[in-house]
C-alpha positions as CSV (number, residue, x, y, z in Angstrom):
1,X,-139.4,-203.7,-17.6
2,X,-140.7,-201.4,-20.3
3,X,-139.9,-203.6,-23.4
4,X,-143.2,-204.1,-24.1
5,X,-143.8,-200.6,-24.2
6,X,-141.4,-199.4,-26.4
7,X,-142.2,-202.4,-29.0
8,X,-145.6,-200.7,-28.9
9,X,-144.7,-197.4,-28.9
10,X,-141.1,-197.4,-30.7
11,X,-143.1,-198.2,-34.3
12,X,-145.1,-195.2,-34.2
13,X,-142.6,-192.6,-33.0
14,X,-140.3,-193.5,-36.1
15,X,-142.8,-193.6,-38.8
16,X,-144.7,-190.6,-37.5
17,X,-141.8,-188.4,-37.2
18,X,-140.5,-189.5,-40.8
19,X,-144.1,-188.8,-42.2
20,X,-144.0,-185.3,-40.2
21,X,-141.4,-184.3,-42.4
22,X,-143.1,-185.6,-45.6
23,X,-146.4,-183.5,-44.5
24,X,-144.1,-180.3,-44.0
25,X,-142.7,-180.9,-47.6
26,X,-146.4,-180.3,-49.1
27,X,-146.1,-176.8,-47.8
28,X,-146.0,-173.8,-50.2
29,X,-144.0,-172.2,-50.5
30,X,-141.4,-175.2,-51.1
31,X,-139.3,-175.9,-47.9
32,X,-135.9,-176.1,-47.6
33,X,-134.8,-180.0,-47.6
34,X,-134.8,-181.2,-44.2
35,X,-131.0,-182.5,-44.6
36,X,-129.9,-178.9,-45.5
37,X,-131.3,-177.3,-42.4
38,X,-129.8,-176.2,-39.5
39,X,-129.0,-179.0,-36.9
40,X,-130.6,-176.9,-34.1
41,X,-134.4,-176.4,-36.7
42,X,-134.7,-180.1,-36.8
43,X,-133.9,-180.9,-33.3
44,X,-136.3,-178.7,-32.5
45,X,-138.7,-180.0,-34.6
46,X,-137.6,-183.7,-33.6
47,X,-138.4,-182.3,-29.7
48,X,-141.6,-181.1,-30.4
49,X,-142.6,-183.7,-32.0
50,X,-142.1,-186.1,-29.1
51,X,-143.5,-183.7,-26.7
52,X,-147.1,-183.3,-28.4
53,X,-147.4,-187.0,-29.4
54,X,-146.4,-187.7,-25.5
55,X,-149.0,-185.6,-24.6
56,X,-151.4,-187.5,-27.1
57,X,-150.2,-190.8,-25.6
58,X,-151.1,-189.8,-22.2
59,X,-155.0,-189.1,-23.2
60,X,-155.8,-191.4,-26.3
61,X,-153.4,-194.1,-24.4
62,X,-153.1,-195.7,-28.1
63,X,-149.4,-195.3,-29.7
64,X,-151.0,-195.7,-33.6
65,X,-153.8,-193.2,-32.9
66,X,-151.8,-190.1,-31.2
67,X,-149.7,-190.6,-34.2
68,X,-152.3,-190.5,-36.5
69,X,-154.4,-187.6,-34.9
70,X,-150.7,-186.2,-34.5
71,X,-150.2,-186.5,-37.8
72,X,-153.9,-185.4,-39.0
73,X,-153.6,-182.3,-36.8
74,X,-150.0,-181.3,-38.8
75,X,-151.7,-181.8,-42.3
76,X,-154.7,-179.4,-41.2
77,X,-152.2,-176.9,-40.4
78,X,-150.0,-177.3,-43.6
79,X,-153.6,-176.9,-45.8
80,X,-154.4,-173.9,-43.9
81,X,-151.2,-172.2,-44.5
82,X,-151.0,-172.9,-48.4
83,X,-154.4,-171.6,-48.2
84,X,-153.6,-168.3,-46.4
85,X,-149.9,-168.1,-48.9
86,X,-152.3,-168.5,-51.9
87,X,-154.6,-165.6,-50.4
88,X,-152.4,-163.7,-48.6
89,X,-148.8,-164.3,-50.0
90,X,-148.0,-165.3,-46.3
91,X,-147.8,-168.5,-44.4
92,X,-149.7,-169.2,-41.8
93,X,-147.3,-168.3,-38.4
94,X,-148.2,-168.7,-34.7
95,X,-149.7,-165.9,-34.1
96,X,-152.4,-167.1,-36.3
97,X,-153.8,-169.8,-33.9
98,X,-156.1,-167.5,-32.5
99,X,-157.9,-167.2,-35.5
100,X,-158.9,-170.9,-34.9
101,X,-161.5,-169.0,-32.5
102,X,-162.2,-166.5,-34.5
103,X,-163.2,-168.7,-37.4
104,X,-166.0,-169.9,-34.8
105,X,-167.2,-167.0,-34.5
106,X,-166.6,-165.1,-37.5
107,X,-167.0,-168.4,-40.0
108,X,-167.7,-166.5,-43.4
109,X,-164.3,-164.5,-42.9
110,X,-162.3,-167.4,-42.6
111,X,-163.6,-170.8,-43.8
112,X,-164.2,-170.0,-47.7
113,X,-160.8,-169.4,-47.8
114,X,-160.1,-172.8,-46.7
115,X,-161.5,-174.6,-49.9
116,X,-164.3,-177.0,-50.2
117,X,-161.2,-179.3,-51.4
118,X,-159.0,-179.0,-48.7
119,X,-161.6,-178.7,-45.6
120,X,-163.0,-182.3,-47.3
121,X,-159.2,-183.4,-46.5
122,X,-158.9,-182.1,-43.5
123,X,-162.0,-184.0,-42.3
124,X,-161.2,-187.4,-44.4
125,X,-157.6,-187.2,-41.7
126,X,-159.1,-186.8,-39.0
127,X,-161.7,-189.2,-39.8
128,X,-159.2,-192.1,-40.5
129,X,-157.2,-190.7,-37.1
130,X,-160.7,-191.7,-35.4
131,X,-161.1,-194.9,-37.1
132,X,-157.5,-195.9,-36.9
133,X,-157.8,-195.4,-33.1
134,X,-160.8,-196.9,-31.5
135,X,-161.5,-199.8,-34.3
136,X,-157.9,-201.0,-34.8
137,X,-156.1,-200.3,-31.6
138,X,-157.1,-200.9,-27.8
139,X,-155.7,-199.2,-25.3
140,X,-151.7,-199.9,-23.5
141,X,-153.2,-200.2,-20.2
142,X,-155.0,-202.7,-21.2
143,X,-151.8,-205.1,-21.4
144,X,-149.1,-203.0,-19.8
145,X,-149.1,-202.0,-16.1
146,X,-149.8,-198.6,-15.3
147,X,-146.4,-197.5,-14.4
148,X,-144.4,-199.0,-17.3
149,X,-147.0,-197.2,-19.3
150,X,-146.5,-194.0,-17.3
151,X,-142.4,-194.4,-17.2
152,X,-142.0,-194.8,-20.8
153,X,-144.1,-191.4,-21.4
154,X,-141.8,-190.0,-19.3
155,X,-139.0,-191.2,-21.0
156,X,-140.5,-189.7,-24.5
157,X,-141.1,-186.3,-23.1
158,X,-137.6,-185.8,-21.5
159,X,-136.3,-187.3,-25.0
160,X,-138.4,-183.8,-25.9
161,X,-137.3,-181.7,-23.7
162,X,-133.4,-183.2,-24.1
163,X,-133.8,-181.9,-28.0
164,X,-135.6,-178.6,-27.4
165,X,-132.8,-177.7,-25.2
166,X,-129.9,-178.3,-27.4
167,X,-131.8,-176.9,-29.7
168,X,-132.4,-173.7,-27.4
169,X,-128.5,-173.7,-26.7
170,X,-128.1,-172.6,-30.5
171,X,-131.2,-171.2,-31.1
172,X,-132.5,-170.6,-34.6
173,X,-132.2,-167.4,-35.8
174,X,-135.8,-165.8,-37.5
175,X,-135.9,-162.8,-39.8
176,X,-139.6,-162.2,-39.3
177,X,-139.7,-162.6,-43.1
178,X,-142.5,-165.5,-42.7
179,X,-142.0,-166.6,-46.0
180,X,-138.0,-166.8,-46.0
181,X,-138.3,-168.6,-41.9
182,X,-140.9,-170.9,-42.8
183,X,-138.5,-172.1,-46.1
184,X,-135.4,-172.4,-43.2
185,X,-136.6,-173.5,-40.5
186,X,-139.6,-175.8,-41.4
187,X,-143.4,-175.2,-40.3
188,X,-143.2,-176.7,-36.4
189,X,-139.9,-174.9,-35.9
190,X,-141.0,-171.4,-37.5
191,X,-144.1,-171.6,-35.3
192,X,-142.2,-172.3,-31.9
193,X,-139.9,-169.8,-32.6
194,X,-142.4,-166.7,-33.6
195,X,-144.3,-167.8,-30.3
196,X,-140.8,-167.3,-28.6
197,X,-140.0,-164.1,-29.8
198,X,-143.6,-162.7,-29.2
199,X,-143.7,-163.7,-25.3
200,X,-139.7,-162.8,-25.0
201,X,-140.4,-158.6,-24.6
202,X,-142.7,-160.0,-22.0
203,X,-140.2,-161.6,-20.1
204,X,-137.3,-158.7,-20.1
205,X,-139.0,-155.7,-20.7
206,X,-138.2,-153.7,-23.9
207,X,-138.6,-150.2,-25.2
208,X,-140.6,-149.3,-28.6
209,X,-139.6,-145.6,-29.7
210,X,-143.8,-144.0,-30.4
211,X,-144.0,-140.9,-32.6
212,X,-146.9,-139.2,-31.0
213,X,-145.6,-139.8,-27.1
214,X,-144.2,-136.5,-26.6
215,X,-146.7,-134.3,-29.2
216,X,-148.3,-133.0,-25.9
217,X,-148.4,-129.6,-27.3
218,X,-151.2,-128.4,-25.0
219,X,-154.8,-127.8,-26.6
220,X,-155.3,-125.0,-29.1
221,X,-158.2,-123.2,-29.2
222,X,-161.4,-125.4,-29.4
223,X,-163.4,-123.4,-31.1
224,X,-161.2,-123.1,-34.3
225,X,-160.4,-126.9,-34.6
226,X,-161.8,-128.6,-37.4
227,X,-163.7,-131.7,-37.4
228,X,-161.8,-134.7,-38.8
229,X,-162.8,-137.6,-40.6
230,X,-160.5,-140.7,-41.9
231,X,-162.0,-143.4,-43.7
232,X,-160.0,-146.8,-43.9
233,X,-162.2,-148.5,-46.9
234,X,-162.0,-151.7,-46.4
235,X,-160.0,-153.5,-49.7
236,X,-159.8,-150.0,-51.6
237,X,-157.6,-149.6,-54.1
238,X,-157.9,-147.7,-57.4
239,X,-159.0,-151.2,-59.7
240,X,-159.0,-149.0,-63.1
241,X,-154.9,-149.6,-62.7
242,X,-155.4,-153.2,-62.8
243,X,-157.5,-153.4,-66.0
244,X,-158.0,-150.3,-68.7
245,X,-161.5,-151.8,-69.5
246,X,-163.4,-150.6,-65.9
247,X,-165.2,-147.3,-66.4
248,X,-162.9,-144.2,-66.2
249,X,-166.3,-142.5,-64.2
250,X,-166.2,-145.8,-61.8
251,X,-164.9,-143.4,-58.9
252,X,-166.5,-140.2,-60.2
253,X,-166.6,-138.6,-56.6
254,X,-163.1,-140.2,-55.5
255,X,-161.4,-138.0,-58.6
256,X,-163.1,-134.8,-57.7
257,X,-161.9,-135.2,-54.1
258,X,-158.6,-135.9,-55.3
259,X,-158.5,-133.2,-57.9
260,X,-159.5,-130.7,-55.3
261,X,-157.4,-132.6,-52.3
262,X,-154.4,-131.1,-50.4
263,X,-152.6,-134.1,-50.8
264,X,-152.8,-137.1,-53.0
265,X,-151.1,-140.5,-54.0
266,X,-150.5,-144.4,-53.4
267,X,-150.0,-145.3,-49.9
268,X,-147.3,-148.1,-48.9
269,X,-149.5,-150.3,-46.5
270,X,-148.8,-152.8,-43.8
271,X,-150.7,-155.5,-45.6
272,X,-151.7,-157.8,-48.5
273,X,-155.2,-159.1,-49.0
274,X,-156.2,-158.9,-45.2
275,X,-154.7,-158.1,-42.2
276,X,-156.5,-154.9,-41.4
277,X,-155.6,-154.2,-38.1
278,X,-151.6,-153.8,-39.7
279,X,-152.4,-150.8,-41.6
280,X,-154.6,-149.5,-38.8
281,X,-152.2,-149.3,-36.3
282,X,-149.6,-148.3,-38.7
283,X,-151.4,-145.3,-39.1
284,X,-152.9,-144.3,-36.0
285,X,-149.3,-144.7,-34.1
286,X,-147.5,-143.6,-36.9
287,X,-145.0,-146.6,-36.1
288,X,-143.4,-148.9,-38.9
289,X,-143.9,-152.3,-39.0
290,X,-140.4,-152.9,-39.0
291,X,-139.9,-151.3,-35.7
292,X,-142.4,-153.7,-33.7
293,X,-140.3,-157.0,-34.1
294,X,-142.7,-160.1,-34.0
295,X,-145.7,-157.5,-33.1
296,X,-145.9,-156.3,-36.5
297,X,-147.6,-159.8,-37.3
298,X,-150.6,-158.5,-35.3
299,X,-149.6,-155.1,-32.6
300,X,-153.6,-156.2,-31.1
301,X,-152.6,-159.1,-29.4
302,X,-150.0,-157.6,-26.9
303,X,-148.4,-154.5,-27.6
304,X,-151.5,-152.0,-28.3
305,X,-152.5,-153.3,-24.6
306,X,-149.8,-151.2,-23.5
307,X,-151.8,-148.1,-24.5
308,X,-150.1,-146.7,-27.0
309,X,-149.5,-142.8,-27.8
310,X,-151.6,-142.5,-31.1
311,X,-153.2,-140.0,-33.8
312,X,-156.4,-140.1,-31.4
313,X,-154.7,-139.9,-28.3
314,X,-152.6,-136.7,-29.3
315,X,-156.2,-135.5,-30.6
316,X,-158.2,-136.2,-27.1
317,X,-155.3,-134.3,-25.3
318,X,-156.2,-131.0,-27.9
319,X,-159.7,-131.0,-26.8
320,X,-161.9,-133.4,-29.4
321,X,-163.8,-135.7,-29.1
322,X,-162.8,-139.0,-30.5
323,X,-164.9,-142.0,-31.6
324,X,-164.7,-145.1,-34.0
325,X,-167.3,-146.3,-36.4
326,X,-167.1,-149.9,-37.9
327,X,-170.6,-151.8,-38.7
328,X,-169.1,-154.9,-37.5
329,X,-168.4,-156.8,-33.8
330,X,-166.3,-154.1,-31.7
331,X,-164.9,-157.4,-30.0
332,X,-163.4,-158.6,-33.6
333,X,-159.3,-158.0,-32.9
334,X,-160.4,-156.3,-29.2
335,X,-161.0,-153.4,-30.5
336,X,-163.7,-152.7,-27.6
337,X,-160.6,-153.5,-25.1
338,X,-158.0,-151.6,-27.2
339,X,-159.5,-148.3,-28.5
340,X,-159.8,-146.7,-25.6
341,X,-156.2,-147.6,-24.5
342,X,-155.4,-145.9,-27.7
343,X,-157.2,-142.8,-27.1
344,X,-161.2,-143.2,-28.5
345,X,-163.9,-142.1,-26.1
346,X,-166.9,-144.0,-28.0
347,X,-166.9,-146.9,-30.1
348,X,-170.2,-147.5,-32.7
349,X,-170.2,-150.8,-33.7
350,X,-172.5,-153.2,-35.4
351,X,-175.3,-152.4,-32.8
352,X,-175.5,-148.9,-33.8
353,X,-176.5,-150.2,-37.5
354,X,-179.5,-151.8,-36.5
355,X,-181.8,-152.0,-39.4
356,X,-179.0,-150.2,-41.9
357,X,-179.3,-151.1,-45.4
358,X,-176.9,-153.7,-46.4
359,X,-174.7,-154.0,-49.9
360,X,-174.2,-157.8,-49.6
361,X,-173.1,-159.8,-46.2
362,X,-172.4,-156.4,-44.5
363,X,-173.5,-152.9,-43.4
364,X,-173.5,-150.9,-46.6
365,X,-170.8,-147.9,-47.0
366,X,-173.7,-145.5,-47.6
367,X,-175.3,-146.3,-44.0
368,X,-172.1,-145.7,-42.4
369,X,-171.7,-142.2,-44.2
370,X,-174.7,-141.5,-42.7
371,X,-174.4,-142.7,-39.6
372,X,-171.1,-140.1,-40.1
373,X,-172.9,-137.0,-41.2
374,X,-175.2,-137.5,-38.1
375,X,-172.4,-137.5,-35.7
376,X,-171.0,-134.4,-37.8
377,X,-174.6,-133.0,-37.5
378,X,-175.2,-133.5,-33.7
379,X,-171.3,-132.5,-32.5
380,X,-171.5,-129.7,-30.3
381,X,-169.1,-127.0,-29.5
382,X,-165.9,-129.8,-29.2
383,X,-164.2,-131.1,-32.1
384,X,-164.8,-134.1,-33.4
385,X,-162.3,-136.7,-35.1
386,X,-164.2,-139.9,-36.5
387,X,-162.4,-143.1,-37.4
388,X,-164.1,-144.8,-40.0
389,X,-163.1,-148.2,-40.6
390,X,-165.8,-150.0,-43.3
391,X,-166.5,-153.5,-44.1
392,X,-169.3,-153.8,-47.4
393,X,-165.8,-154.7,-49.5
394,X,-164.6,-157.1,-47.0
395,X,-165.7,-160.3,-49.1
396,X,-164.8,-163.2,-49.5
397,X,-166.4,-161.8,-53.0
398,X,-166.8,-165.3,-54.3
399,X,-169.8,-166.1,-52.3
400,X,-171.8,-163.4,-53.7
401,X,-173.3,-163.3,-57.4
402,X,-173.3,-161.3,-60.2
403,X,-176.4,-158.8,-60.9
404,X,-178.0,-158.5,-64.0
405,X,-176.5,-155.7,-65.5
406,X,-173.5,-155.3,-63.9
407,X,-171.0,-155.7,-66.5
408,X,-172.5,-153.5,-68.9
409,X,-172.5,-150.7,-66.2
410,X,-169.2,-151.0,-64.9
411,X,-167.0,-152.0,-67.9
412,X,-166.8,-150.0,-71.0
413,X,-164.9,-153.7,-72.2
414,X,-165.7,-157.0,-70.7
415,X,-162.8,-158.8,-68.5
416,X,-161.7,-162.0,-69.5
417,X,-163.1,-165.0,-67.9
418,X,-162.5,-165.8,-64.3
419,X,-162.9,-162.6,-63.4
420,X,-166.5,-162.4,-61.7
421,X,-164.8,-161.6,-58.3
422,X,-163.7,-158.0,-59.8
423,X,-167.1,-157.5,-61.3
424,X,-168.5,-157.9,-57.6
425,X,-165.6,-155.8,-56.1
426,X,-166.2,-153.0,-58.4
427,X,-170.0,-153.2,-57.6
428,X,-168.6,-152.1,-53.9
429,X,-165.8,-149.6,-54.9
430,X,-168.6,-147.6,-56.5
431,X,-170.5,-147.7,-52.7
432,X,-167.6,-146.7,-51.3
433,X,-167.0,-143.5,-54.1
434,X,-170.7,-142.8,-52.8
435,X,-169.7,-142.4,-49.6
436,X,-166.9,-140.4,-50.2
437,X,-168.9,-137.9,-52.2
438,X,-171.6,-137.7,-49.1
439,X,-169.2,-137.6,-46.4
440,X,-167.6,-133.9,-48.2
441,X,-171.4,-133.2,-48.1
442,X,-171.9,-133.6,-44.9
443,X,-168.7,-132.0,-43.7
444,X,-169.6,-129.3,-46.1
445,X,-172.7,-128.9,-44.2
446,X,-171.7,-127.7,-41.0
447,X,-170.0,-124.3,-40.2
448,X,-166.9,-125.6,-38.8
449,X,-164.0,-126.4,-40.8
450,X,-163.3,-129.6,-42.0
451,X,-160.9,-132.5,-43.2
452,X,-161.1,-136.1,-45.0
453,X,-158.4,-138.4,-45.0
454,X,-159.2,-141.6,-47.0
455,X,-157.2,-144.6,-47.6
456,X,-157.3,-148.2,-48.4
457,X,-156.4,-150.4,-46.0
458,X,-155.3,-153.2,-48.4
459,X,-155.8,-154.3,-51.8
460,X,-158.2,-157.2,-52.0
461,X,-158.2,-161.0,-52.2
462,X,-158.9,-162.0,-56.1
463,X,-156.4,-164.6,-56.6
464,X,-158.3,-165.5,-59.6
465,X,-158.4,-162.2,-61.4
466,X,-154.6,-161.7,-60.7
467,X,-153.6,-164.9,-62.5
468,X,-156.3,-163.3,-65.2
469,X,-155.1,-159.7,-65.4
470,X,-151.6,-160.3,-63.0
471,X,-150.7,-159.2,-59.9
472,X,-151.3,-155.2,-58.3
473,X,-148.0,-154.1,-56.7
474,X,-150.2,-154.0,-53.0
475,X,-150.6,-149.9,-52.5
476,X,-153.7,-148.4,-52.3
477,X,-154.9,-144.8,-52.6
478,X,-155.1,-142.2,-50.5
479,X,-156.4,-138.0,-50.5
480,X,-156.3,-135.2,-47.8
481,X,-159.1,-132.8,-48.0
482,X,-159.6,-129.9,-46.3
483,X,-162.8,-128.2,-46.7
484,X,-162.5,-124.1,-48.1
485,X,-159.1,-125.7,-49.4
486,X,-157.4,-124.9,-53.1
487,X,-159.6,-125.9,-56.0
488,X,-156.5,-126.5,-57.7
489,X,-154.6,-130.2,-58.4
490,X,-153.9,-132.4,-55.3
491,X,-150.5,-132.1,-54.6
492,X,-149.5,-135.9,-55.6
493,X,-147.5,-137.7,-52.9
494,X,-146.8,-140.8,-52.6
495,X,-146.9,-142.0,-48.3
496,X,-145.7,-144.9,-45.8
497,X,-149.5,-145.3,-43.9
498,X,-146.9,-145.0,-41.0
499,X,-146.8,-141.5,-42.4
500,X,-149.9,-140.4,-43.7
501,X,-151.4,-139.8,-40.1
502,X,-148.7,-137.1,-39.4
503,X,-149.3,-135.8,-42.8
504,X,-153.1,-134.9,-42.6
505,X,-153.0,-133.6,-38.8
506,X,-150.3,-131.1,-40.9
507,X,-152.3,-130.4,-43.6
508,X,-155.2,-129.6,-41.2
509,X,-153.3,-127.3,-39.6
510,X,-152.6,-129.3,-35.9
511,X,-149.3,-129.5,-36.1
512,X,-145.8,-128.1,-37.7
513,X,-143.0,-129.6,-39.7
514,X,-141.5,-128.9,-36.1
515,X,-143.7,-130.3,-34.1
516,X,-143.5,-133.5,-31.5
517,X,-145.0,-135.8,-33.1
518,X,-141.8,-136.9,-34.8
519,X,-141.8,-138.8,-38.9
520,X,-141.0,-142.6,-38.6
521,X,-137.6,-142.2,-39.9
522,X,-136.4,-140.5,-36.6
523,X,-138.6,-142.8,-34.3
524,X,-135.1,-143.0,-32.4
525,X,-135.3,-139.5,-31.2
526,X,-139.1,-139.5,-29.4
527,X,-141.0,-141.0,-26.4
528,X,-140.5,-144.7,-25.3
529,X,-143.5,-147.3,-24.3
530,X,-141.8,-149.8,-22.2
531,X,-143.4,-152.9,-22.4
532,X,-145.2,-154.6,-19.0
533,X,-144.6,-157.4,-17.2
534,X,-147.0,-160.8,-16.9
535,X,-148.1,-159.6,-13.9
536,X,-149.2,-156.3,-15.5
C-alpha cells in the first residue's frame, strides 16, 4: 500500500507547488496573476512541476529536500532573469541556459551582472535546500519498501506527463515577444515552450527565405576589387546624444569619416545592451530578426549550422579572401565552428594578440587596428574583406576605475552623480575613434581601393547612467567609406543592420540596385535554406 508514501510525499508536492507560484510572482516584469492565465499555461506549469521534483525524488530520495532544492533552483532562475530584464530589458528565456556554461568559462561577462545581493541569495537557498535535506530529513527507503517508494514516483511523473499533455492538446500560443510571453504564460511555461518552438524546425523541416543565396553573380575582375573592412565596435554608440556635456571633439576621427563618408546615419540593431551575435548575423545574412522565428533569440545555436548564404560567402565566391578578427576566444558563441560555414577562410582570435596592449580587461581597439593594417599590408594580389568584431568596450564598465584626469578630459561639464560607468565608456569610445582614424590610414596606404563600414553593435549596459541622464532609444551609428570617394557630406541614411550589408557592397561598387542579393523587405522572392534533420 503506498499510504505511507503519499503522507510523506503528498505535504511537499502541495506546498512546493503553491510556493512555485509565489517565487514566479517575484519576477520582473510583473506576471500576469496565476488565476487569469490560460488553463493550458498552468497545467503546464503544474506538469512540470511534478516531473522535475519526481526526478529530484528519485536521487535525493527525501520529499522536503527535492522540494526545497526544487524550489531553490526556481528562485536562482527568477534572480537571474530580473537581473538580465534590468540589463538587458529582456527576461531570461531558454535559450539562455547555455550561458550557465558559458558563465564558467567566461565569468567576468556574466556573474557581475548577477549582483553581489542576489548571488548572496542564491547561495543562502541552496544552502538551507542542503541543510533542510541531510540534517532534518532521512531518506523514504529508509522506512518504505523499495517498490512503494518506486510506484508512488511513478505515479507523480504520469500525474506530469497527464498535465503536459492536456496542456500540449491546447498548446499555448507564444509571440516571441519575451517580455509580453513571460507576463502570459509564467517563467516555467514561457521556457518549455521557447525550447519547443526552437527544436520544432528540427523535427519538420522548414524553409528560411536568405538574401544573398542566389547573388552568385560570378567573380568580377580581381584585380579591380577593393579591399573591405567592417568594424562591429563593440557597445558603440554616438554618447554625446545622451548627454550635451561630453566633448563635441570626443569622436574627432569618427566625424571626419562621416563628413567624408558615402553613407551615414543610425542603424536599427538586433540588440539591447548585449547580444552581439543578433546584430552580427543580422548583418552578415542580411536576414531580419523577425523572419527567424525562435532563432532570432540566438541564429548560433542551430540555424547558422546550416551554413548560411552570407555577406562573406557572396564575397569568397567573387574571388577575396575572407577572414575575422576578434581579440577574444574564437570558441565564444562557436564562432570557430560557424564562420566558416558562413563563408570566412581564417579566423584571428585571441591567440593572434599575444602580448597586444590592453585598454582595460581586453585587447585594446588600437592593437586590433593594427593587427588590421598588417593584414591590409601583407594581402597579396586577392582582395581582401576583414570582419572586425572588437571587445576593449565590452565591460561590465563597473569593475574598472576611474583615471585621474579623466573627467576633465572628456567632459567640457561634469555628469551628475552615478555616472562613473559613462566616464569609463567614454574612455573607450575615444580607443575606438583611434582606431577608426588608423584603419582609413592604413587602407589609405595601399594602392588598391578601399572601403570601411563601421557600426555599433549595440548600445551599452549603464543602467545607472540611464536612470541619471534617461534612457537611449537602442540605435547606434553607422558610416560607409570608400577611399578616393566625395569629400563632400555623408549622405545621411538612416539603416535596418539587416540592411546595411547590402548597402556598403553597393556603395563599393559589388553589386546593383538590381542585383541578387535581394533587400529584406522582399526576402519572399530569393533563395531558401531548408533546415536539416537530427540526423544531419
Amino acid at each position: 500500500m503506498l499510504e505511507s508514501f503519499w503522507s510523506a510525499v503528498a505535504p511537499a508536492v502541495i506546498v512546493s507547488g503553491a510556493l512555485s507560484l509565489l517565487v514566479e510572482s517575484l519576477l520582473r516584469p510583473k506576471l500576469r496573476p496565476f488565476w487569469r492565465r490560460r488553463a493550458a499555461a498552468l497545467a503546464m506549469h503544474g506538469g512540470l512541476w511534478l516531473l522535475l521534483l519526481t526526478v529530484l525524488l528519485l536521487v535525493l530520495q527525501r520529499p522536503v529536500f527535492a522540494a526545497t532544492a526544487l524550489l531553490a533552483g526556481l528562485l536562482f532562475v527568477v534572480l537571474v532573469s530580473n537581473a538580465k530584464y534590468q540589463a538587458l530589458r529582456e527576461p531570461f528565456i531558454f535559450q539562455d541556459f547555455e550561458y550557465f556554461s558559458d558563465a564558467l568559462k567566461h565569468p567576468r561577462l556574466y556573474l557581475p551582472f548577477l549582483g553581489t545581493v542576489r548571488a548572496v541569495l542564491a547561495v543562502a537557498a541552496f544552502a538551507a535546500a542542503l541543510v533542510a535535506g541531510l540534517a532534518l530529513e532521512e531518506s523514504l527507503l529508509a522506512s518504505l519498501p523499495a517498490d512503494d517508494f518506486l510506484t508512488g514516483s511513478a505515479v507523480l511523473a504520469t500525474a506530469g506527463i497527464l498535465l503536459m499533455t492536456l496542456a500540449a492538446r491546447a498548446k499555448p500560443a507564444v509571440t516571441l515577444d519575451a517580455v509580453c510571453d513571460l507576463r502570459q504564460l509564467g517563467l516555467l511555461t514561457a521556457l518549455w515552450r521557447y525550447g519547443e518552438e526552437e527544436l520544432a524546425p528540427w523535427r519538420a523541416p522548414r524553409d528560411f527565405a536568405v538574401p544573398f543565396d542566389e547573388a552568385t553573380n560570378g567573380p568580377a575582375a580581381i584585380s579591380t576589387q577593393p579591399h573591405l573592412v567592417v568594424v562591429q565596435s563593440e557597445s558603440f554608440f554616438d554618447a554625446r546624444r545622451l548627454y550635451p556635456g561630453i566633448r563635441s571633439d570626443l569622436l574627432r576621427e569618427f566625424d571626419a569619416l562621416q563628413a567624408a563618408a558615402a553613407c551615414r546615419g543610425q542603424v536599427e540593431v538586433a540588440a539591447w545592451g548585449a547580444n552581439t551575435v543578433r546584430t552580427e548575423f543580422a548583418f552578415l545574412s542580411g536576414l531580419a530578426g523577425e523572419s527567424l522565428g525562435i532563432h532570432r533569440f540566438n541564429p548560433y545555436r542551430r540555424l547558422a549550422a546550416q551554413g548560411i548564404a552570407t555577406l562573406a560567402s557572396f564575397l569568397q565566391h567573387r574571388g577575396y579572401r575572407t577572414v575575422c578578427v576578434h581579440p577574444y576566444s574564437a570558441s565564444f558563441y562557436s564562432r570557430d565552428r560557424l564562420f566558416p560555414r558562413l563563408g570566412f577562410d581564417q579566423f584571428i582570435d585571441i591567440r593572434g594578440f599575444a602580448g597586444a596592449a590592453r585598454s582595460g580587461p581586453y585587447v585594446g581597439d588600437l592593437a586590433v587596428a593594427e593587427k588590421v593594417c598588417c593584414l591590409l599590408h601583407d594581402a597579396s594580389e586577392q582582395p581582401l574583406f576583414v570582419l572586425v568584431i572588437t571587445m576593449e568596450n565590452h565591460g561590465p564598465l563597473h569593475l574598472e576605475k576611474l583615471r585621474s584626469g579623466d573627467v576633465e578630459r572628456l567632459y567640457s561639464q561634469p555628469p551628475p552623480g552615478g555616472c562613473d560607468d559613462l566616464t569609463i565608456y567614454l574612455r573607450h569610445l575615444g580607443n575606438a575613434d583611434r582606431m577608426a582614424g588608423r584603419l582609413r590610414t592604413g587602407l589609405e596606404a595601399v594602392p588598391r581601393a578601399g572601403g570601411l563600414c563601421w557600426f555599433g553593435d549595440h548600445v551599452p549596459i549603464m543602467p545607472g547612467v540611464y536612470r541619471a541622464l534617461g534612457e537611449p532609444d537602442g540605435q547606434t551609428d553607422y558610416f560607409i567609406w570608400r577611399k578616393g570617394g566625395s569629400q563632400g557630406p555623408g549622405v545621411p541614411l538612416d539603416l535596418k543592420i539587416e540592411d546595411l550589408g547590402r548597402r556598403f557592397l553597393q556603395e563599393m561598387g559589388l553589386l546593383g540596385s538590381g542585383d541578387g542579393v535581394a533587400p529584406s523587405s522582399n526576402l519572399a522572392v530569393v533563395g531558401r535554406v531548408r533546415a536539416a534533420s537530427p540526423d544531419g
